[in-house]
N, C-alpha and C positions, 0 to 999 in steps of 0.2 A: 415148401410150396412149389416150388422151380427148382430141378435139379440139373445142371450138364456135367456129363462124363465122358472127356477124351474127343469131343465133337473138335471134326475134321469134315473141311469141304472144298474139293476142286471145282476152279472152271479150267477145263481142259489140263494142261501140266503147273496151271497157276493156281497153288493151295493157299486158297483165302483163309480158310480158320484151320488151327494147327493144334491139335490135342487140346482144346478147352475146358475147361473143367472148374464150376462155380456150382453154388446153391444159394438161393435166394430165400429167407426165412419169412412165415409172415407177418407182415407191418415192416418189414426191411423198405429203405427206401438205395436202390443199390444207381448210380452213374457209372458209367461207362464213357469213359473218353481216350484221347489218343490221337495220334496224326491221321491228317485224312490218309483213307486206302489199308487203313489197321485192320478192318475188318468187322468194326461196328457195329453198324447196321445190320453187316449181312449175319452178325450174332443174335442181333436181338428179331431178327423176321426168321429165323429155326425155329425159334423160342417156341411160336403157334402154328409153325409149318409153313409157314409163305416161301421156306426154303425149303430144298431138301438139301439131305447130309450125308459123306457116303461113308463115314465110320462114327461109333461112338452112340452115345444117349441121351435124349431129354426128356424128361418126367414133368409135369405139370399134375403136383398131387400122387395118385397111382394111376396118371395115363401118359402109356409110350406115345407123345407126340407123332413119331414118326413111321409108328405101327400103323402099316395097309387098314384093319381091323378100327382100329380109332376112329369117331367119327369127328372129323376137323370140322364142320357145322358150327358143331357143338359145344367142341373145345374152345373156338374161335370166342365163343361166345360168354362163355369165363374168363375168358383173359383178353380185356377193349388193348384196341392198340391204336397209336394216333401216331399218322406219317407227317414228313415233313410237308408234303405240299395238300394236306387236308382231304382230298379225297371222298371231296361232297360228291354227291346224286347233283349236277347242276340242271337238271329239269325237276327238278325235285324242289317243294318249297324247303322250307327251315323244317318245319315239324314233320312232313315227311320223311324227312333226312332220318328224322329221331325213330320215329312210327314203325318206317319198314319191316327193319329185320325185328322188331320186339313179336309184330304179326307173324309175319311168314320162320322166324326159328323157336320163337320162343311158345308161341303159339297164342298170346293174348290176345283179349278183344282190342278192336278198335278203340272203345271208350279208356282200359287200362293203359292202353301205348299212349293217347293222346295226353290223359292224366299226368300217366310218368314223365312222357316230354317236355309239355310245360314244367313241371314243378321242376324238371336239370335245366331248362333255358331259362327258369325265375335263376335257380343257383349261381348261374355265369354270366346274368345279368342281361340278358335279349329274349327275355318273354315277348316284348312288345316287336321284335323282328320275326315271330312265330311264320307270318304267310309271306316273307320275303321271300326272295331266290339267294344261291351261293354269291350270286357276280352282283348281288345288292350290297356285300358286306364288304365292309375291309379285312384284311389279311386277320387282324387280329381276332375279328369278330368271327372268322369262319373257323379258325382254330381253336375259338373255345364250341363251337357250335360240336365239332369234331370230339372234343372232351367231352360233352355232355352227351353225343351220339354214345360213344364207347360205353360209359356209364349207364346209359339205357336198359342195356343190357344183364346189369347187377354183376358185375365184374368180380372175379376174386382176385383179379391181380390186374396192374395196366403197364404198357407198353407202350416209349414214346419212343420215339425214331427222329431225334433234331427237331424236336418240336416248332422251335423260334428259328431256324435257320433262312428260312423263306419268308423270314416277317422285316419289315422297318423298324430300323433300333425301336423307335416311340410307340411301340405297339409289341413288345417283347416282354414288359413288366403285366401289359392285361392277362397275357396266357401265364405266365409263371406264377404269377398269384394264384389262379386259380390251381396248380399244381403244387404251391406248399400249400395251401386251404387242405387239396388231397391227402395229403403226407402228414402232414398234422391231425387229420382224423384217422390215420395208422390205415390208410391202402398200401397196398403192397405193389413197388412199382422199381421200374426197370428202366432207366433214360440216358439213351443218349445224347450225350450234349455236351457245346462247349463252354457251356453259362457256369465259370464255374463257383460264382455269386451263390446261385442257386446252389451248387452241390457241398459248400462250406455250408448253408444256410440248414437244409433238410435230410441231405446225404446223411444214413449211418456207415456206408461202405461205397468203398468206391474201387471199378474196376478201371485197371489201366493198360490198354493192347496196343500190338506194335508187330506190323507185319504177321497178322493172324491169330497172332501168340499172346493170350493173357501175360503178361510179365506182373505186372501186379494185382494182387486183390487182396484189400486191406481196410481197416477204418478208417473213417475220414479224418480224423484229425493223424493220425500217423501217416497219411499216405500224403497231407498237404505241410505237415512240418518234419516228417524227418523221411521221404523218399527213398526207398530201396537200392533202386538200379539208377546208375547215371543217365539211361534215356529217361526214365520219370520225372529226374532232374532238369534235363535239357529241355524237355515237354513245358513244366510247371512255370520254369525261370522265362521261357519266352509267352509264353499264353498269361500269366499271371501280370508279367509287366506290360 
């Protein structure tokens, strides 16, 4: 589904990612963790081209992400991604939020975008916030609004960036339920995060980076009981207690 090979990328003489190289199969549910400034994030925003990269490859399917020729539209639109601070339309109601892009990329009618919209905000449980605004919801309410935006789209694979990191502990379990819900009906998905509740819970694989560099990638239960590299150790022992 998701391939990187050898992805490398500077800012300036500071190389954020360092010959990375993973595949993502489909129905994988793959986590991504590590110290902050590992390089994370700026792995999983290549994925769909929100980054550029200045060696190496990622495939999504058989298309070169980072190929000129690619239409990133397009691509963007097979694969929902949900950032950490949600990245609503805030003059936009709720179901606009959903609506837009299914009109303007995908090319449906208005009556099918509004259809689909509701039935993913029935899904995540704020159908009835359909004609609100962003700044009506709370943190958690907007990050699933965000989830079911992505989904709109009929995704073959999703992309979380710290989903719960901008949320209040008591509003962290609404959004990750709805993301094992995902993972349990076998989406194929890529998360970063330091929840690692969730990545024992759903994780088939879990990746572990450190100054750029994947140092591991492994199953999850061997990556959380018997650890490779002593920074995985040092990682686990203080984040887990």
């Amino acid at each position: 589904m998701i391939t990187l090979e050898k992805v490398s990328k500077w800012y300036g003489p500071f190389r954020v990612l360092d010959d990375c190289t993973a595949s993502i199969e489909k129905g994988d549910v793959v986590v991504v963790c590590g110290p902050s400034g590992s390089g994370k994030s700026t792995l999983i925003k290549t994925i769909n081209g929100l980054e550029p990269i200045q060696s190496g490859s990622i495939m999504i399917k058989n298309a070169p992400v980072h190929d000129p020729k690619t239409n990133l539209a397009r691509l963007r639109a097979q694969v929902g991604m949900v950032f950490q601070h949600f990245e609503l339309f805030p003059h936009l109601s709720i179901i606009e939020n959903l609506t837009l892009a299914q009109i303007k990329v995908l090319r449906r009618s208005k009556d099918e975008a509004l259809d689909k919209g509701l039935k993913l905000l029935e899904r995540v449980g704020l159908k009835a916030h359909a004609d609100k605004y962003p700044g009506q919801l709370s943190g958690g309410q907007q990050q699933r609004v965000a989830i079911a935006r992505a989904l709109s789209m009929d995704p073959i694979a999703m992309l979380f960036d710290e989903p719960t990191s901008a949320l209040d502990p008591e509003m962290i379990n609404e959004v990750l339920d709805v993301m094992v819900e995902l993972a349990q009906e076998g989406m194929t998905m890529m998360c970063v995060t330091h929840e690692m509740g969730f990545a024992k819970k759903v994780a088939n694989r879990v990746i572990f980076m450190d100054r750029g560099a994947i140092v591991e990638n492994d199953v999850k239960d061997a990556f959380f009981e018997a650890p490779r590299t002593d920074r995985a150790k040092d990682f686990l022992s203080r984040i887990l207690h």
